[in-house]
matplotlib code that plots the C-alpha trace (Angstrom):
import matplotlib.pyplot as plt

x = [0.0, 1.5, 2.4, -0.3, -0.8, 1.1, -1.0, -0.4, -1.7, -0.8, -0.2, -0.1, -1.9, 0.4, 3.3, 2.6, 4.6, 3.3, 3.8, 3.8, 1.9, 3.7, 6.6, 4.8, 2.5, 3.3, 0.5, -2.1, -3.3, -6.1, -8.3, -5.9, -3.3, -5.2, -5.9, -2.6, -1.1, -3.6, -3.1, 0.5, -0.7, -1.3, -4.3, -7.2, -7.6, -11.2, -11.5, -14.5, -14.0, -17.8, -19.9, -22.1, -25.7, -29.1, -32.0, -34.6, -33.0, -29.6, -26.6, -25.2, -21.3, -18.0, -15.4, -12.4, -9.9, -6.2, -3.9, -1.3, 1.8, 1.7, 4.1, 2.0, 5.1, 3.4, 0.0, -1.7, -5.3, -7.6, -8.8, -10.8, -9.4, -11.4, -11.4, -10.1, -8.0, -6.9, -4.9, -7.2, -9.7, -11.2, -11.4, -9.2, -8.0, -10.1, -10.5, -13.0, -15.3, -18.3, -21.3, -23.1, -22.3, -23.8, -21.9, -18.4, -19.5, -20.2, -16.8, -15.1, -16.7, -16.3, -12.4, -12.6, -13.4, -15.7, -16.9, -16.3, -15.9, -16.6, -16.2, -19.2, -17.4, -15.0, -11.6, -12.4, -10.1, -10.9, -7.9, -9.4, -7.5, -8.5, -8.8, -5.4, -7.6, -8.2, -5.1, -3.3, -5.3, -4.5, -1.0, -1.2, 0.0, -3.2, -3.0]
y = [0.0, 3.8, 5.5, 8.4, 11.1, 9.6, 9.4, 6.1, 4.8, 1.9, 2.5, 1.3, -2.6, -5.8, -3.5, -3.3, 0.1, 2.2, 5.5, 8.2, 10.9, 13.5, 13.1, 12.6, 15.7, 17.5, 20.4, 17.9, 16.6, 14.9, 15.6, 13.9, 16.2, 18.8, 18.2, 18.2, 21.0, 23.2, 22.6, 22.9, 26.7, 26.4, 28.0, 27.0, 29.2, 29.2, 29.6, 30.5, 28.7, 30.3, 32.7, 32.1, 32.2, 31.6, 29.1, 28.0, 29.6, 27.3, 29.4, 27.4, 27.9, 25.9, 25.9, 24.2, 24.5, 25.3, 24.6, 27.5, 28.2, 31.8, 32.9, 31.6, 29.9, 26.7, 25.6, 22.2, 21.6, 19.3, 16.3, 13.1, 9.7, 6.6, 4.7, 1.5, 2.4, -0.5, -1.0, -1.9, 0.4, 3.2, 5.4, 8.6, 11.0, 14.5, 18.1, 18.3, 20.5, 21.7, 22.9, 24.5, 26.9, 25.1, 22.2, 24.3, 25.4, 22.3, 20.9, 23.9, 23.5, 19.7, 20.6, 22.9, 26.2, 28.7, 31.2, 30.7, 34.1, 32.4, 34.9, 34.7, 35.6, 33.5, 34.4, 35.3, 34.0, 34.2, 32.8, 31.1, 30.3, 27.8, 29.7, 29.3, 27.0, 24.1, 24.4, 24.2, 21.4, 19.4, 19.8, 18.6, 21.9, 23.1, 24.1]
z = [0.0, -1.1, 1.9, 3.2, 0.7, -2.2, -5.4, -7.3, -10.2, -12.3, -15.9, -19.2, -19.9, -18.9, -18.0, -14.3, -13.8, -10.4, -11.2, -8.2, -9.7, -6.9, -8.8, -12.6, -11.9, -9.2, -9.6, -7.9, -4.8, -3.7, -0.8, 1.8, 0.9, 0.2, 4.0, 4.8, 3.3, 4.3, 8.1, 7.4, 6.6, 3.0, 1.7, -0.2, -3.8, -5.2, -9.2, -10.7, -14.0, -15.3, -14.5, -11.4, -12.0, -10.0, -11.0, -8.6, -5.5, -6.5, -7.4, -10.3, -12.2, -12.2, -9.4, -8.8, -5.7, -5.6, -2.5, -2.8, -0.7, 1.3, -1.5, -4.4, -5.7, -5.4, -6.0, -6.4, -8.1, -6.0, -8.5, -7.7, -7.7, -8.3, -5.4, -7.4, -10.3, -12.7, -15.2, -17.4, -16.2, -17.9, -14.9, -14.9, -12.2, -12.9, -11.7, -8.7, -10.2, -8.0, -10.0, -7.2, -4.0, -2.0, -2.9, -2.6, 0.6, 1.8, 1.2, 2.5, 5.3, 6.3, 5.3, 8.4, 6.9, 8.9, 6.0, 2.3, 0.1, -3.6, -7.0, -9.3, -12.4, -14.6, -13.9, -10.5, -7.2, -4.0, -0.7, 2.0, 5.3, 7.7, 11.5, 13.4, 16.1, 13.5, 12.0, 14.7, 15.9, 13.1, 13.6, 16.9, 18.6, 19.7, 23.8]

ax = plt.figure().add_subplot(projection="3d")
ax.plot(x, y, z, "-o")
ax.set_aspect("equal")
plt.show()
């Protein structure tokens, strides 16, 4: 089994090569990691990818989520890994893409968020920290 946080994926049919997708693609994480970094004090990096609009009470768009360093001079994008990837399988490792606020907010907030500030335009970016309690916290330093 990979060790914690390490995305692996086997590639390619009969050729039975693990691949360590940290080192393949570095500008990804999945939510795990995602977890990780951010109580290591990265931060979270909303992108609307299309304009927001409302139907039915339901704001609607595309968003996707970033983990960024304090100096921006790294940043991850979140995806979604099928819980059993094959090498046969058709599966692939994708953006996570939320469709609706509500959705976004919900994630942010199980991830430990306490208010979410999401752009409504395409193009638009928005930095989220977690509070210093739960960071800290999940570091094991809280007092």
């Amino acid at each position: 089994m990979p060790e914690e946080g390490a995305l692996v994926r086997r590639m390619g049919g009969t050729t039975g090569v693990v691949t360590d997708l940290e080192k393949e693609a570095p500008n990804v994480v999945t939510e795990a990691r995602f977890r990780q970094l951010l109580a290591k004090g990265y931060q979270a990096e909303i992108v609307c990818r299309e304009d927001a609009y409302t139907k039915a009470s339901v704001w609607y768009g595309e968003w996707i989520i970033r983990v960024v360093d304090q100096e921006r001079s790294v940043e991850k994008l979140l995806v979604n890994i099928p819980r059993r990837l094959k090498a046969d399988s058709d599966k692939v490792i994708t953006l996570k893409v939320f469709k609706t606020i509500n959705g976004l907010s919900t994630f942010m907030h199980r991830t430990g968020f306490t208010h979410v500030h999401v752009p409504f335009h395409k193009g638009g970016r928005s930095i989220q920290a977690l509070p210093n309690e739960v960071s800290q916290a999940d570091n094991g330093s809280a007092s």
